[in-house]
Each structure stands twice: as C-alpha cells, then as structure tokens.
N, CA and C atoms as an extended XYZ file, in Angstrom:
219
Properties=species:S:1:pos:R:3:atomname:S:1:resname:S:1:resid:I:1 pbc="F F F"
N       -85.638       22.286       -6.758 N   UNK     1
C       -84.618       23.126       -6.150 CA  UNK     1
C       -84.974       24.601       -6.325 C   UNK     1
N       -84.511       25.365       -6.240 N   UNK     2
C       -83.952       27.130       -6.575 CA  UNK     2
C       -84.000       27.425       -7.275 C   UNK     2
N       -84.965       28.338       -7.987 N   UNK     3
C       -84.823       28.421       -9.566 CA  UNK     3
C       -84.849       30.161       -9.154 C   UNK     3
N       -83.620       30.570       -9.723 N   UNK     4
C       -83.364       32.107       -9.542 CA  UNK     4
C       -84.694       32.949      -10.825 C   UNK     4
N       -85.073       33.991      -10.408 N   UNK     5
C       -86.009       34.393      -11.134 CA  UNK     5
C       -84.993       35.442      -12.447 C   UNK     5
N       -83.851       35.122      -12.166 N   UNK     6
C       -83.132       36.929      -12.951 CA  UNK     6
C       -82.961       36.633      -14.086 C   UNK     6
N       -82.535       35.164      -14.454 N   UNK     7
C       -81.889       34.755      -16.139 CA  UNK     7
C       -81.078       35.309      -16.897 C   UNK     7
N       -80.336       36.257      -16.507 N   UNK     8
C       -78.851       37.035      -16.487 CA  UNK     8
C       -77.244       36.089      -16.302 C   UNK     8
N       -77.159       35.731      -16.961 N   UNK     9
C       -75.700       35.597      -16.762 CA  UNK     9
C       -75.481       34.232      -15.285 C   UNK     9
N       -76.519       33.583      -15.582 N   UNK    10
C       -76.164       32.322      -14.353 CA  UNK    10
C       -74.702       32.164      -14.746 C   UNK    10
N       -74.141       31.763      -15.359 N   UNK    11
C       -72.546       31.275      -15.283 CA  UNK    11
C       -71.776       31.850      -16.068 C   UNK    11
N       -70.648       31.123      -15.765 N   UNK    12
C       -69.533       31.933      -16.830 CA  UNK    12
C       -69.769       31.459      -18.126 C   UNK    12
N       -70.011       29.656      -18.516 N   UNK    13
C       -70.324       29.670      -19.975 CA  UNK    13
C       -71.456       30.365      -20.408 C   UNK    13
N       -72.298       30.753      -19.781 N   UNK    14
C       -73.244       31.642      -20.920 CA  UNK    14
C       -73.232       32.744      -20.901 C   UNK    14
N       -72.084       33.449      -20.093 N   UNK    15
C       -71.492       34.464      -20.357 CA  UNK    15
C       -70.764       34.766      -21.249 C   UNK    15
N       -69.939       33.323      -21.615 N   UNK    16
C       -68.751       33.553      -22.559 CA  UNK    16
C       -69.967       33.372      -23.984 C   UNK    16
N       -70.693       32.403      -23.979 N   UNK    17
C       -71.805       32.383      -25.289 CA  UNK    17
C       -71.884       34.138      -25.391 C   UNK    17
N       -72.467       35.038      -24.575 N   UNK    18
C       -73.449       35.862      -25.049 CA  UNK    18
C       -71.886       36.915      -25.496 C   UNK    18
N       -71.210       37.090      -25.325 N   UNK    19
C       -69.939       37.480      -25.851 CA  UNK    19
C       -69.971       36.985      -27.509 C   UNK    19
N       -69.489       35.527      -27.126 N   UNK    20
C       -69.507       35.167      -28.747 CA  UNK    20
C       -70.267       35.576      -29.662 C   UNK    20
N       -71.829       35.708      -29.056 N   UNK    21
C       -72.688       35.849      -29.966 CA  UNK    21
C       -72.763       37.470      -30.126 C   UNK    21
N       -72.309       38.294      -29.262 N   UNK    22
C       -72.473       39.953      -29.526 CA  UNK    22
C       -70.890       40.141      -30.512 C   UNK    22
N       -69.824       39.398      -30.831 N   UNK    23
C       -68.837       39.295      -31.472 CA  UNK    23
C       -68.990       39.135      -32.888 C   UNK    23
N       -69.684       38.197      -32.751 N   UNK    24
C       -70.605       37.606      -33.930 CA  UNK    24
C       -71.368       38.441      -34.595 C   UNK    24
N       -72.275       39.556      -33.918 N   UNK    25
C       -73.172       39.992      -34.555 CA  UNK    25
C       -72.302       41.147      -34.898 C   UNK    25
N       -71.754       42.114      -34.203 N   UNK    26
C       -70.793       43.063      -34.389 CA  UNK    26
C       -69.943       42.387      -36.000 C   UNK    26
N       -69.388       41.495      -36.030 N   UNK    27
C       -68.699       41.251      -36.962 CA  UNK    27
C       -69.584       40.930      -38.525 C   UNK    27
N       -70.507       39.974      -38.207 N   UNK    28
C       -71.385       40.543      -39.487 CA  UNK    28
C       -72.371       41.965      -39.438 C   UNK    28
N       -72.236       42.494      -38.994 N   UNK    29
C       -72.507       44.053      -38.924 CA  UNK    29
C       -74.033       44.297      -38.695 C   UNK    29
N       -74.713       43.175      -38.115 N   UNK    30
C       -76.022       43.472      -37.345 CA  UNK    30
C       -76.091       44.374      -35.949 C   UNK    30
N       -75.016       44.484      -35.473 N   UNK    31
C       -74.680       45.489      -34.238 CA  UNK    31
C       -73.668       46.407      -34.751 C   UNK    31
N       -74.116       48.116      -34.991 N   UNK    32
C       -72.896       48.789      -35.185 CA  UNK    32
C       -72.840       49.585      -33.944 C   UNK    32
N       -70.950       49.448      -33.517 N   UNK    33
C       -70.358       50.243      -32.041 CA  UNK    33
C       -69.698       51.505      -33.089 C   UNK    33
N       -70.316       52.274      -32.399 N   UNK    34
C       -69.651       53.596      -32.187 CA  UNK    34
C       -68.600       54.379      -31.852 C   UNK    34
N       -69.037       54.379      -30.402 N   UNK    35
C       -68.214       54.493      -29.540 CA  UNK    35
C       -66.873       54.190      -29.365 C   UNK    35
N       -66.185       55.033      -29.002 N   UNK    36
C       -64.685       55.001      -28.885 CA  UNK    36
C       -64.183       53.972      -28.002 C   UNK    36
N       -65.119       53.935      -26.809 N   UNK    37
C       -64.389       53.332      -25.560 CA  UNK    37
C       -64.867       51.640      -26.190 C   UNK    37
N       -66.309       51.683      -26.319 N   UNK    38
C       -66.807       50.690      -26.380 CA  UNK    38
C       -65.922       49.605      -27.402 C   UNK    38
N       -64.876       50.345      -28.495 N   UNK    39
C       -64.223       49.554      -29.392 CA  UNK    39
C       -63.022       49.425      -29.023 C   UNK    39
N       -62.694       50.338      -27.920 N   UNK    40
C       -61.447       50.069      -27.561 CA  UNK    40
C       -61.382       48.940      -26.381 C   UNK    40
N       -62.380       48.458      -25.823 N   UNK    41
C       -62.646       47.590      -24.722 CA  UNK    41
C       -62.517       46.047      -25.413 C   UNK    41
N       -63.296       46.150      -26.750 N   UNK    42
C       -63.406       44.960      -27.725 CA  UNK    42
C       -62.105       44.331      -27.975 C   UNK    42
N       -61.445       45.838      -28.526 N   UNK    43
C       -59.990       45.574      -28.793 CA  UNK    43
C       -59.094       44.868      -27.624 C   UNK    43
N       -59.463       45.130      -26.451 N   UNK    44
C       -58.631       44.961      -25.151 CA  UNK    44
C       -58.544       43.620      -24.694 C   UNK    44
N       -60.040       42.825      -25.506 N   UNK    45
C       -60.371       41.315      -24.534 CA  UNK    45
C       -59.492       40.286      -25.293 C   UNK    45
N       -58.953       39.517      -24.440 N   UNK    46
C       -58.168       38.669      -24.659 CA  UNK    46
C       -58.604       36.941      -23.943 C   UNK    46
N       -57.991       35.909      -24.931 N   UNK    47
C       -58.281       35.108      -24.213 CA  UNK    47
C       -56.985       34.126      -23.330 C   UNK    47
N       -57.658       33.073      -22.488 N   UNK    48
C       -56.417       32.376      -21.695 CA  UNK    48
C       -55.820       31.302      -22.835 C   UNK    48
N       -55.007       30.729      -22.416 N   UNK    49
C       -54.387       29.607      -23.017 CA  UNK    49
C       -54.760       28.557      -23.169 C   UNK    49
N       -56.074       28.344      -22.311 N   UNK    50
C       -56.711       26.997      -22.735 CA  UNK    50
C       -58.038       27.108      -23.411 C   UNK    50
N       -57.784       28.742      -24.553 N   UNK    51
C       -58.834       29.008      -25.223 CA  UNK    51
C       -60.199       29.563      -24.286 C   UNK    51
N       -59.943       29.863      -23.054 N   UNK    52
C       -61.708       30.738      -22.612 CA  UNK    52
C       -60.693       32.001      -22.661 C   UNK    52
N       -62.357       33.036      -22.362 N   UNK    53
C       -62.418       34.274      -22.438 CA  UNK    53
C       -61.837       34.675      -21.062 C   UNK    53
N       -60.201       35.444      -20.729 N   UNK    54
C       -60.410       35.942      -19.805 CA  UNK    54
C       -61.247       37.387      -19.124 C   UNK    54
N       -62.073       36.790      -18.323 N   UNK    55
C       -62.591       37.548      -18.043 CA  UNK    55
C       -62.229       38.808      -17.347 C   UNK    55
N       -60.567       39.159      -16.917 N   UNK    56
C       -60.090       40.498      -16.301 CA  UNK    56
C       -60.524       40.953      -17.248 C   UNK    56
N       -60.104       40.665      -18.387 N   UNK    57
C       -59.786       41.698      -19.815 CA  UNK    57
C       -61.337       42.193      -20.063 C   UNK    57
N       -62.543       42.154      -19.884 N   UNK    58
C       -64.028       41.976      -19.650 CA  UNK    58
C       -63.985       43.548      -19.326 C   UNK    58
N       -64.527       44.344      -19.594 N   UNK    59
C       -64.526       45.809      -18.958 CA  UNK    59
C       -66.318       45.596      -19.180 C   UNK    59
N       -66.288       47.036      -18.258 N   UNK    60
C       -68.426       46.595      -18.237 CA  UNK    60
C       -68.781       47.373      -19.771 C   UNK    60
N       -68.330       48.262      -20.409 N   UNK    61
C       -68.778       48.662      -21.673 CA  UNK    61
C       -69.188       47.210      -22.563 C   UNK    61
N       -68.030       46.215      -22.620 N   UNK    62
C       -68.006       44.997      -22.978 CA  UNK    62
C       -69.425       44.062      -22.623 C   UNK    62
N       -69.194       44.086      -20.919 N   UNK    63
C       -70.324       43.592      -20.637 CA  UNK    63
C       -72.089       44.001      -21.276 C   UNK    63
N       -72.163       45.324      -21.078 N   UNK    64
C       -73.142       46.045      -21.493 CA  UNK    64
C       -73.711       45.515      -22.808 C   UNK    64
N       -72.895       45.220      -23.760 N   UNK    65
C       -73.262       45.014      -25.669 CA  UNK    65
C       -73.454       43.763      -25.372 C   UNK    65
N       -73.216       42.889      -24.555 N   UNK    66
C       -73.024       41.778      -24.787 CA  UNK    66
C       -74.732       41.296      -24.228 C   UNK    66
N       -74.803       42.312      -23.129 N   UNK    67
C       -76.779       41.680      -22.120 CA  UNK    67
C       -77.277       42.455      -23.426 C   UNK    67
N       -77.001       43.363      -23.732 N   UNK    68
C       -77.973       44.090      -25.004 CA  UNK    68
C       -77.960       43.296      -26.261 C   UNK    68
N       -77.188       42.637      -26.632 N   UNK    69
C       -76.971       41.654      -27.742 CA  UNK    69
C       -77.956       40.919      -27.755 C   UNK    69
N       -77.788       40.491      -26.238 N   UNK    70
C       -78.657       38.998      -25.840 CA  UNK    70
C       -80.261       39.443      -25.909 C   UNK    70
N       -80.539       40.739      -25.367 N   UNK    71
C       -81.860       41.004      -25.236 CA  UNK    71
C       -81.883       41.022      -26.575 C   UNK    71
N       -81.891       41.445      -27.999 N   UNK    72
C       -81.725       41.889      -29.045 CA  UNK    72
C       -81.690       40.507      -29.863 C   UNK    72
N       -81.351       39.804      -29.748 N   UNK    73
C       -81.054       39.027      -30.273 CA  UNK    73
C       -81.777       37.522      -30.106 C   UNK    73
C-alpha cells in the first residue's frame, strides 16, 4: 500500500503517546519549560470523559514540545 514518507503524527493515538511521553519527561524534569505561554498551555489541556486527550484544549505551543520531545527523545 502507501507508505507516507513524513512519520509525524500519523494518528491521533500517537499523538496522544508523544504528549504522554513529553508530560512524562517534563514531569521527571528531563525537559525544562520556561516559558510562560508554553506552561500555561500545559496547564490548559484537559481530558474527555472517556479518559483521551481532548484535543481542542491542544494549543500548537503544546504541540511543538511534544514533536520536540519525540525528536529528543
């Protein structure tokens, strides 16, 4: 079949992984945020009721730590 060349974010679960895992690293303190906005975006994400990440709450600062996590990590 189609094999996309980008390896970015094919779906939402390994979107929601690379979250977890930039959460993760932020929280044992292998990633330190700075930034004002960038912690206030962290602060902002929320999840749905059947436990996933909604993704409105997702701002791109969010997004950003999270592909940098992944490269990084």
């Amino acid at each position: 079949m189609f094999d996309s060349g980008k390896n970015i974010r094919d779906s939402r679960l390994e979107f929601e992984r690379e979250i977890y895992i930039s959460v993760d690293a932020i929280q044992n303190k292998k990633v330190n945020i700075t930034s004002p906005r960038t912690i206030k975006s962290f602060s902002k994400a929320r999840k749905c009721p059947n436990n996933r990440i909604d993704l409105f709450s997702i701002d791109e600062s969010f997004r950003s730590v999270a592909l940098l996590t992944r490269v990084k990590y």
